[in-house]
C-alpha positions, 0 to 999 in steps of 0.5 A: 517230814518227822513223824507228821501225818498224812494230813499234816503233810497236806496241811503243810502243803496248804500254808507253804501255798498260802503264806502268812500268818497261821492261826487256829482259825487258818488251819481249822478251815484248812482242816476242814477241806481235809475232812477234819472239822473239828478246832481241837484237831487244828490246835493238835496239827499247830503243835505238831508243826511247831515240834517238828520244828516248821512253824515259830510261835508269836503274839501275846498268850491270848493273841497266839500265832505262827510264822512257816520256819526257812525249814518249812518253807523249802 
């Protein structure tokens, strides 16, 4: 995977298992089974999976969520 962390790779892992819909709230609690409570880091890992290309951003600016891409997902 480009320039992930380790943890952003298990993350990853995590919603590949799950799939649906990601949101902050999904990954914080993800995050927090990784040992990284806090939401800010959830918020940082989403954007880091979007610039990796991984995640597609949907909703409203109040109502944000993601989708895995085909490139996730393999």
């Amino acid at each position: 995977m480009p320039d992930l962390t380790a943890r952003q790779t298990q993350l990853l892992d995590a919603l590949r298992a799950h799939r649906g819909v990601v949101t902050t709230g999904r990954v914080h609690e993800a995050n927090r089974l990784l040992g990284a409570p806090k939401r800010t880091t959830a918020r940082r890992d989403i954007a880091a999976l979007y610039r990796a290309g991984l995640l597609i951003q949907g909703g409203a600016t109040d109502a944000r969520f993601y989708l895995l891409t085909r490139k996730a997902k393999s």
